[in-house]
Backbone as XML, in Angstrom:
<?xml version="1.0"?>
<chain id="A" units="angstrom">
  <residue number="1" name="UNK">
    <atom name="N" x="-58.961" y="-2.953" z="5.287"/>
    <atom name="CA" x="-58.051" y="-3.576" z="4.342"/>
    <atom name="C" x="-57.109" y="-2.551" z="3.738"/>
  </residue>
  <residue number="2" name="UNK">
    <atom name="N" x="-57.582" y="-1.235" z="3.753"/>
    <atom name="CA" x="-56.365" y="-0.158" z="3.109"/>
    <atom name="C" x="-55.754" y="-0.052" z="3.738"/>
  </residue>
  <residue number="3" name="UNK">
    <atom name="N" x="-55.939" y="0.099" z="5.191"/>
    <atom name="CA" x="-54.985" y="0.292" z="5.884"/>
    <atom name="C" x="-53.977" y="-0.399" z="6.102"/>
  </residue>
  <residue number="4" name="UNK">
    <atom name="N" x="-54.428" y="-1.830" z="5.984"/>
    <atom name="CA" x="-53.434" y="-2.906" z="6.239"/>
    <atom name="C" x="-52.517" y="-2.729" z="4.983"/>
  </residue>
  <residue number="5" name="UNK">
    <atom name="N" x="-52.814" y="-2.662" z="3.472"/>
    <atom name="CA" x="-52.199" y="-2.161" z="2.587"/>
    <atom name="C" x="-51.237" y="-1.025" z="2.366"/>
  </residue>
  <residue number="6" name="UNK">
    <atom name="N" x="-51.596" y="-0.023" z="3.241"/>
    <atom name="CA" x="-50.876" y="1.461" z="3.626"/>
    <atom name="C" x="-49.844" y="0.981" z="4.516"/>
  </residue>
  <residue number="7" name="UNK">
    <atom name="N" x="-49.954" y="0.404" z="5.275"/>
    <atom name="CA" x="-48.907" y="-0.286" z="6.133"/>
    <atom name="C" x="-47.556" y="-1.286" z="5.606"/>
  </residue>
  <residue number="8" name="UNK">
    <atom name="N" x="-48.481" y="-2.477" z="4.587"/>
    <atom name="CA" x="-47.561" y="-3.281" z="4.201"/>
    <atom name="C" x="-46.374" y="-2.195" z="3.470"/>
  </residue>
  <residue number="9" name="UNK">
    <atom name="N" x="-47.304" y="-1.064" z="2.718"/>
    <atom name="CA" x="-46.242" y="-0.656" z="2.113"/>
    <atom name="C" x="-44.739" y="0.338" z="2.363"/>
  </residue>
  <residue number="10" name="UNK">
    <atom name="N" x="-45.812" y="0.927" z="3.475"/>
    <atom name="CA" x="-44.824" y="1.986" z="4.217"/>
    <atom name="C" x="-43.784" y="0.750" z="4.862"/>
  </residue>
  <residue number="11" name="UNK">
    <atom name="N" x="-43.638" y="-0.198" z="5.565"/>
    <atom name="CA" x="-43.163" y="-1.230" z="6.042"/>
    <atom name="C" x="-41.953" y="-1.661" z="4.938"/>
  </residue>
  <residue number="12" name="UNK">
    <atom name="N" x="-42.909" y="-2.241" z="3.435"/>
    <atom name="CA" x="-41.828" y="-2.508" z="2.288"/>
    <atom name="C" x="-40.602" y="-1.287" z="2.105"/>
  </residue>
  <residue number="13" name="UNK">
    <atom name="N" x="-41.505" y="-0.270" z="1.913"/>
    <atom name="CA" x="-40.295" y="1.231" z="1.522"/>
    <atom name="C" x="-39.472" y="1.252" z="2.301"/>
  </residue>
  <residue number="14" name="UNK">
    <atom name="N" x="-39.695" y="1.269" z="3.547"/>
    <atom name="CA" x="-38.870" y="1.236" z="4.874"/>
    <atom name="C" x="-37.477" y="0.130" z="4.858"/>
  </residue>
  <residue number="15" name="UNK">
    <atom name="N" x="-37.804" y="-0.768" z="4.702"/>
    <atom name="CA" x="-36.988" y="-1.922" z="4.084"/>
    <atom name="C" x="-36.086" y="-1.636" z="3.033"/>
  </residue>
  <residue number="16" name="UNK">
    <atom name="N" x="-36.751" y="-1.598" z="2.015"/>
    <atom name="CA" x="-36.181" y="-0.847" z="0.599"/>
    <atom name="C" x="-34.771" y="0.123" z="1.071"/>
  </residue>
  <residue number="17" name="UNK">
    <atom name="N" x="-35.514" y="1.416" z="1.683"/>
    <atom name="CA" x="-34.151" y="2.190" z="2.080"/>
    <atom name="C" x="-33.565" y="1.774" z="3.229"/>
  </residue>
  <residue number="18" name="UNK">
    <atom name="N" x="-34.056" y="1.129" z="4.103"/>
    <atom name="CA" x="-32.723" y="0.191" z="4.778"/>
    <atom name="C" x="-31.653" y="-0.961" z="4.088"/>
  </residue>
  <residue number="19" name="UNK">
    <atom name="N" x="-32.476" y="-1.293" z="3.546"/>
    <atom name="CA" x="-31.193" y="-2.432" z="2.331"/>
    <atom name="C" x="-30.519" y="-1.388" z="1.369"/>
  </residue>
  <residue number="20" name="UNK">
    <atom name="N" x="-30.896" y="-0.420" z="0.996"/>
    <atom name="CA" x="-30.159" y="0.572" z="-0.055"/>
    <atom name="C" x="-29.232" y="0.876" z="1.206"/>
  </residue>
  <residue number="21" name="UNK">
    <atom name="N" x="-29.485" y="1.944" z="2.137"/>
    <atom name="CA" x="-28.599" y="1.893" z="3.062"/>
    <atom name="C" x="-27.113" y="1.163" z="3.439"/>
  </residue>
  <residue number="22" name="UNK">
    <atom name="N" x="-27.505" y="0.026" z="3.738"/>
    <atom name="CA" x="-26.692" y="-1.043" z="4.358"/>
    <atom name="C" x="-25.821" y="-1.757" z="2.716"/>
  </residue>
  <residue number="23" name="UNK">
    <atom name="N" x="-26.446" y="-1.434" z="1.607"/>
    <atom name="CA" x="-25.478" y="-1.545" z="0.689"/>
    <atom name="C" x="-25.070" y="-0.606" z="0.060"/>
  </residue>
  <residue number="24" name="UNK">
    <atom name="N" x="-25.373" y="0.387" z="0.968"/>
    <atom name="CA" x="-24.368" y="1.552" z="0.380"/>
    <atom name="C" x="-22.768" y="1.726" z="1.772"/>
  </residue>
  <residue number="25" name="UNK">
    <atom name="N" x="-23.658" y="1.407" z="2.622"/>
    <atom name="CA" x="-22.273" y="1.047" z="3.882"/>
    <atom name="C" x="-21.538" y="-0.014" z="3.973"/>
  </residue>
  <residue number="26" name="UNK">
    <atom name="N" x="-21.906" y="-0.864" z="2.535"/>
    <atom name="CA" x="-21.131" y="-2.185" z="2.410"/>
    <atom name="C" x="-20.374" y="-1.602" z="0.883"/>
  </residue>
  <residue number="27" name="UNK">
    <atom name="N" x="-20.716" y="-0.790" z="0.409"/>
    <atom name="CA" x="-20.135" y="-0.659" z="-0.641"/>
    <atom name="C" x="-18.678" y="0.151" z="0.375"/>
  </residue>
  <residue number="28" name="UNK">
    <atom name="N" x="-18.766" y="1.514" z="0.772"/>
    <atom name="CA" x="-18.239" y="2.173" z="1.344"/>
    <atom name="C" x="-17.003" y="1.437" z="2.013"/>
  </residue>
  <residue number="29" name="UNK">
    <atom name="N" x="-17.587" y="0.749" z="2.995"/>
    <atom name="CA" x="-16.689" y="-0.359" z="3.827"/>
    <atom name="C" x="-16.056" y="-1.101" z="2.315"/>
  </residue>
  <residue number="30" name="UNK">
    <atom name="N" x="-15.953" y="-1.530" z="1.458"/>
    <atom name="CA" x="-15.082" y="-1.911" z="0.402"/>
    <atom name="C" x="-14.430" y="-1.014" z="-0.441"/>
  </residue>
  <residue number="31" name="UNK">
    <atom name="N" x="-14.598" y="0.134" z="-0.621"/>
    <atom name="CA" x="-14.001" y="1.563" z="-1.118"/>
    <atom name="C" x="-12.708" y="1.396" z="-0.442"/>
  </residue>
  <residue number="32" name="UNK">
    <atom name="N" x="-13.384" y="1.890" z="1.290"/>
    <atom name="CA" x="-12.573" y="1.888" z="2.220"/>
    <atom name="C" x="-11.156" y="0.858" z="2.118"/>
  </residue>
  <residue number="33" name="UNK">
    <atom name="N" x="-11.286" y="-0.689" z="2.064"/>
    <atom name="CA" x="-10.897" y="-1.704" z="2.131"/>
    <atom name="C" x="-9.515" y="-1.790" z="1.239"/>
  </residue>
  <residue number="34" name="UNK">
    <atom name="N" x="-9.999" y="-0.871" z="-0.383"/>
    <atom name="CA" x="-9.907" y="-0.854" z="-1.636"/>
    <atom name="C" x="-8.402" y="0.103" z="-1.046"/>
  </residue>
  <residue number="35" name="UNK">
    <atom name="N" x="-8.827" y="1.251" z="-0.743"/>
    <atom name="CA" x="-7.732" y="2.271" z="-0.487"/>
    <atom name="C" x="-6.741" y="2.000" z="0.534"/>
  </residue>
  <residue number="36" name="UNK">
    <atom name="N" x="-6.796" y="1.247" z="1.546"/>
    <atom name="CA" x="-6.439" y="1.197" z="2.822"/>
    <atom name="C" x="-5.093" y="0.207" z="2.034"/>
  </residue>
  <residue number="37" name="UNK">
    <atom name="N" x="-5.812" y="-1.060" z="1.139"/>
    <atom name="CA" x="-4.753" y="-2.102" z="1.319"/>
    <atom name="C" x="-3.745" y="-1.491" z="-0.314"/>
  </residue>
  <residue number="38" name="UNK">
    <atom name="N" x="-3.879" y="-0.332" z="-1.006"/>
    <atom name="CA" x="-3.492" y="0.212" z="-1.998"/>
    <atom name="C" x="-2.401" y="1.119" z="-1.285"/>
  </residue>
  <residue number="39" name="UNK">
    <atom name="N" x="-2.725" y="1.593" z="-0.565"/>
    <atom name="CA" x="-1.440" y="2.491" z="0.551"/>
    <atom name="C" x="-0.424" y="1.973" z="0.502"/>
  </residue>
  <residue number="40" name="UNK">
    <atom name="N" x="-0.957" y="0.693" z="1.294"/>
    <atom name="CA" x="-0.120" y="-0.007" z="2.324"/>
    <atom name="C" x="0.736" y="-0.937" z="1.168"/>
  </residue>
  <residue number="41" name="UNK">
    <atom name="N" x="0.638" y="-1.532" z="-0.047"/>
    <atom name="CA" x="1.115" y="-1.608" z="-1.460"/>
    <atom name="C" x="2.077" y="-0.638" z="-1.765"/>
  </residue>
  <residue number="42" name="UNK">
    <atom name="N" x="1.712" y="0.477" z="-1.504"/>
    <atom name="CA" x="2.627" y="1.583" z="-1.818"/>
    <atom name="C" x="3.442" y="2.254" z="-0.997"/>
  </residue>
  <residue number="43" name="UNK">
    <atom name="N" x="2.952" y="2.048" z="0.252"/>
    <atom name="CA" x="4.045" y="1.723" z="1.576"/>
    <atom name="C" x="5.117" y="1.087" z="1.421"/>
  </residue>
  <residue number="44" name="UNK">
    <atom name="N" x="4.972" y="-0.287" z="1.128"/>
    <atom name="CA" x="5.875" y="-1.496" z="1.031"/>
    <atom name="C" x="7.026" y="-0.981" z="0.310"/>
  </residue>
  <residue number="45" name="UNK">
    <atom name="N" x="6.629" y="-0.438" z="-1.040"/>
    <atom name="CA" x="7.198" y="-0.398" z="-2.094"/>
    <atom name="C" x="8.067" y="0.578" z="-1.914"/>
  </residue>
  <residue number="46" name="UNK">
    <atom name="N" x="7.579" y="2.020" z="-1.227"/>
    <atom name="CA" x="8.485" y="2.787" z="-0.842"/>
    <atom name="C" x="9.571" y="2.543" z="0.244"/>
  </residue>
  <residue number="47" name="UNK">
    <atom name="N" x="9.367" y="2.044" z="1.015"/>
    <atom name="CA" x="10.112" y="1.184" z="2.016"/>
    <atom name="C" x="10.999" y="0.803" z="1.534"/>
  </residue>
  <residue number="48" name="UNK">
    <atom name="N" x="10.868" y="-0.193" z="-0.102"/>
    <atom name="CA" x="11.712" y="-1.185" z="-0.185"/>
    <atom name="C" x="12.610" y="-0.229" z="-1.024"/>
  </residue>
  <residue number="49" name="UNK">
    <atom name="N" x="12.078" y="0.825" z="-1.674"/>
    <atom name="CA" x="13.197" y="1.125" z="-2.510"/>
    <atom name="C" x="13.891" y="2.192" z="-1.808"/>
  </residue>
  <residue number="50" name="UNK">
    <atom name="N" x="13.628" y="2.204" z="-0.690"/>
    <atom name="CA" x="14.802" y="3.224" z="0.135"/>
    <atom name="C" x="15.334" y="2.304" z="1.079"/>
  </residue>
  <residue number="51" name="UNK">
    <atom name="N" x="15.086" y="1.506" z="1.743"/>
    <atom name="CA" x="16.405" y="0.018" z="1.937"/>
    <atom name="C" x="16.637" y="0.063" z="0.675"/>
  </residue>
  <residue number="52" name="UNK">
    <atom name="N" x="16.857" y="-0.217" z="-0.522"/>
    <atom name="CA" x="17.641" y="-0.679" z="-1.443"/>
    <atom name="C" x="18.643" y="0.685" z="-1.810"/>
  </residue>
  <residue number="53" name="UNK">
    <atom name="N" x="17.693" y="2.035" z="-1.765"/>
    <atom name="CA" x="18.879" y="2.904" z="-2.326"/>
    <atom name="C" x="19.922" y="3.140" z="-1.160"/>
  </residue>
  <residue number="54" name="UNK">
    <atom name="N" x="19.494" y="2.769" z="0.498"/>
    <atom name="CA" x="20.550" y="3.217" z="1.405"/>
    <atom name="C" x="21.653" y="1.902" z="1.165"/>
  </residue>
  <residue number="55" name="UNK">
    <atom name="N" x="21.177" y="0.715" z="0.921"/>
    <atom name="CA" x="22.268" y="-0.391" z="0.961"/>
    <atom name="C" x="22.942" y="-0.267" z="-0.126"/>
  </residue>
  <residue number="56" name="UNK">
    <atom name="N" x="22.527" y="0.373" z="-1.635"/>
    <atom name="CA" x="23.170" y="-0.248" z="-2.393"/>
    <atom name="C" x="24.181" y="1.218" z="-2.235"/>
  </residue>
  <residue number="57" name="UNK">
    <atom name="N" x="23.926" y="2.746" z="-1.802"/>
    <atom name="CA" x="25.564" y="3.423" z="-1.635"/>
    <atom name="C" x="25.692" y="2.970" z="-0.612"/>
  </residue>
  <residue number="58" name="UNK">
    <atom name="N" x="25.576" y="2.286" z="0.542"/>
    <atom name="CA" x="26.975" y="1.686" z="1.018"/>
    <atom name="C" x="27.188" y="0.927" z="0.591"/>
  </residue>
  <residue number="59" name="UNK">
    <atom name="N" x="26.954" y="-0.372" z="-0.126"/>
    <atom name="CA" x="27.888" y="-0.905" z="-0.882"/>
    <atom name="C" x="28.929" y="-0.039" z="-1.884"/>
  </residue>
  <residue number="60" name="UNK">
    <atom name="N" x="28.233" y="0.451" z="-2.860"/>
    <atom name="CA" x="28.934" y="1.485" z="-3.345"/>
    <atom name="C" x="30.426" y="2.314" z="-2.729"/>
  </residue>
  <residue number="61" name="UNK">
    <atom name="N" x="30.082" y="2.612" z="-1.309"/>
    <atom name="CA" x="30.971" y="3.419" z="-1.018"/>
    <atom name="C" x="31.900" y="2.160" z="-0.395"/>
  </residue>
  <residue number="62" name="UNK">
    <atom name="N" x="31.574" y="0.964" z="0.600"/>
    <atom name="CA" x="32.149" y="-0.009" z="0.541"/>
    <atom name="C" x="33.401" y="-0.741" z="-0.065"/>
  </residue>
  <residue number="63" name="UNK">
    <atom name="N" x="32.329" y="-0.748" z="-1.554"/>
    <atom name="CA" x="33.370" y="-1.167" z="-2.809"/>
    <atom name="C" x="34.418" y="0.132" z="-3.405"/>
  </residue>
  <residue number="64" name="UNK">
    <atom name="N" x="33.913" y="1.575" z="-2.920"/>
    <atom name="CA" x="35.068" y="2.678" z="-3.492"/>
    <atom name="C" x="36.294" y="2.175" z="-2.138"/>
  </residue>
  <residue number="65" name="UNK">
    <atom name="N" x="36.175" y="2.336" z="-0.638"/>
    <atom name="CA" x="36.789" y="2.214" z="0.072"/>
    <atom name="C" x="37.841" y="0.523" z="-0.194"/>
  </residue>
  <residue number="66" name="UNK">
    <atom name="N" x="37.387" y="-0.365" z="-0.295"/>
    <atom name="CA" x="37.971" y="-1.692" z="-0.987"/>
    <atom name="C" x="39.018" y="-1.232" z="-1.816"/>
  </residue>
  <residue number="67" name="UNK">
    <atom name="N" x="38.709" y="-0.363" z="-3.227"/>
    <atom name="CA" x="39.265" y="0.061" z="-4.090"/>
    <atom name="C" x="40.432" y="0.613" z="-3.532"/>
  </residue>
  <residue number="68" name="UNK">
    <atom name="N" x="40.206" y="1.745" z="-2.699"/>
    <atom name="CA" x="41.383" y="2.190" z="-2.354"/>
    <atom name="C" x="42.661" y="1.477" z="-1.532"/>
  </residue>
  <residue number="69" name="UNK">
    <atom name="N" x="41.936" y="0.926" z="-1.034"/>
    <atom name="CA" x="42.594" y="-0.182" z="0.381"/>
    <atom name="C" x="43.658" y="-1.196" z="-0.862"/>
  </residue>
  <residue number="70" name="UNK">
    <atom name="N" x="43.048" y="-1.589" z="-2.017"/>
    <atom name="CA" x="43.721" y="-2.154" z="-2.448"/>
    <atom name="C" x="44.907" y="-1.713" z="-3.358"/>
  </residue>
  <residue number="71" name="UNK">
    <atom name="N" x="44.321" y="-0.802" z="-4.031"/>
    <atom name="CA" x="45.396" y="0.400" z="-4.688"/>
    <atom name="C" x="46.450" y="0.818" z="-4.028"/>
  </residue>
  <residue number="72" name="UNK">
    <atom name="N" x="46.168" y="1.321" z="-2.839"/>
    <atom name="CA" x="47.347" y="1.693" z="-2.001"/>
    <atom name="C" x="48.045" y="1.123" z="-0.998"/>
  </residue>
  <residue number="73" name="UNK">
    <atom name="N" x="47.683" y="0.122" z="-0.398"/>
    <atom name="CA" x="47.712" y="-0.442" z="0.677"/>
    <atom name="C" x="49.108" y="-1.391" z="0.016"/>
  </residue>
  <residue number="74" name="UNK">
    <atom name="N" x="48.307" y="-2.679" z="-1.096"/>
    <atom name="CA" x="48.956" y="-3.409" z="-1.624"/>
    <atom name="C" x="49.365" y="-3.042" z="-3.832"/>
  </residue>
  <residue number="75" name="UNK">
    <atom name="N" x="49.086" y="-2.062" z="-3.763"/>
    <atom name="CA" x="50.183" y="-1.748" z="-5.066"/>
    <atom name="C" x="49.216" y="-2.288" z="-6.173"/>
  </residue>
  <residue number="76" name="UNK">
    <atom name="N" x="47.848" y="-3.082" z="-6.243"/>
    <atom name="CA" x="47.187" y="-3.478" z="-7.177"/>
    <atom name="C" x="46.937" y="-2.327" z="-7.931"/>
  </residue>
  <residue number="77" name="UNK">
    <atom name="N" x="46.497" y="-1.954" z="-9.217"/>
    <atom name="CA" x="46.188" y="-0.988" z="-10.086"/>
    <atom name="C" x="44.907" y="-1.291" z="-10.761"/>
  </residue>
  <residue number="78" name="UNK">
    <atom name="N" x="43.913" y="-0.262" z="-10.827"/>
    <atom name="CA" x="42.767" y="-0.314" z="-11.785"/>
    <atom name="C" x="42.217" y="-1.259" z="-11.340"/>
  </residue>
  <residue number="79" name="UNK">
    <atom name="N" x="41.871" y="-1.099" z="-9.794"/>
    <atom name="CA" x="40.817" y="-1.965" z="-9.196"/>
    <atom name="C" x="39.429" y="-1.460" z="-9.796"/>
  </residue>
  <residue number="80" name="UNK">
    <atom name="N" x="38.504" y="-2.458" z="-10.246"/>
    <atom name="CA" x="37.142" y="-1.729" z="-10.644"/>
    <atom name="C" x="36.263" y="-2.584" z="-9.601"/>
  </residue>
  <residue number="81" name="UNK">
    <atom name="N" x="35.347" y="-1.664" z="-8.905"/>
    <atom name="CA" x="34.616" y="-1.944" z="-8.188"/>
    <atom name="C" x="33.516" y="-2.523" z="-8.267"/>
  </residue>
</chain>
């Protein structure tokens, strides 16, 4: 009967640090999850604000070139862009 007792328990412990285990590789795998989709958030974002700073000087330069086209071309004055 001890033995069978020595067993159940080594068996339970065994268990024990396999479920600690496997929720520590489930925690991990969500760390992971945590950082991966926080990047990629901050990816986006950088992305977007460099399309926005390349479009908005060419518009910019767009609207200076307009300016001039109209100033000189056709005689308008104090075009504001």
């Amino acid at each position: 009967m001890a033995a069978t007792n020595t067993v159940e328990r080594a068996v339970s412990a065994g268990g024990n640090r396999i479920a600690a285990m496997n929720q520590s590789a489930v925690e991990g795998v969500k760390q992971a999850t945590r950082t991966v989709a926080q990047k990629s958030r901050q990816a986006a974002v950088n992305i977007r604000r460099s399309v926005d700073d390349h479009y908005s000087y060419d518009m910019r330069s767009t609207a200076g070139a307009m300016k001039v086209r109209l100033e000189t071309r056709y005689g308008i004055e104090n075009v504001t862009p």
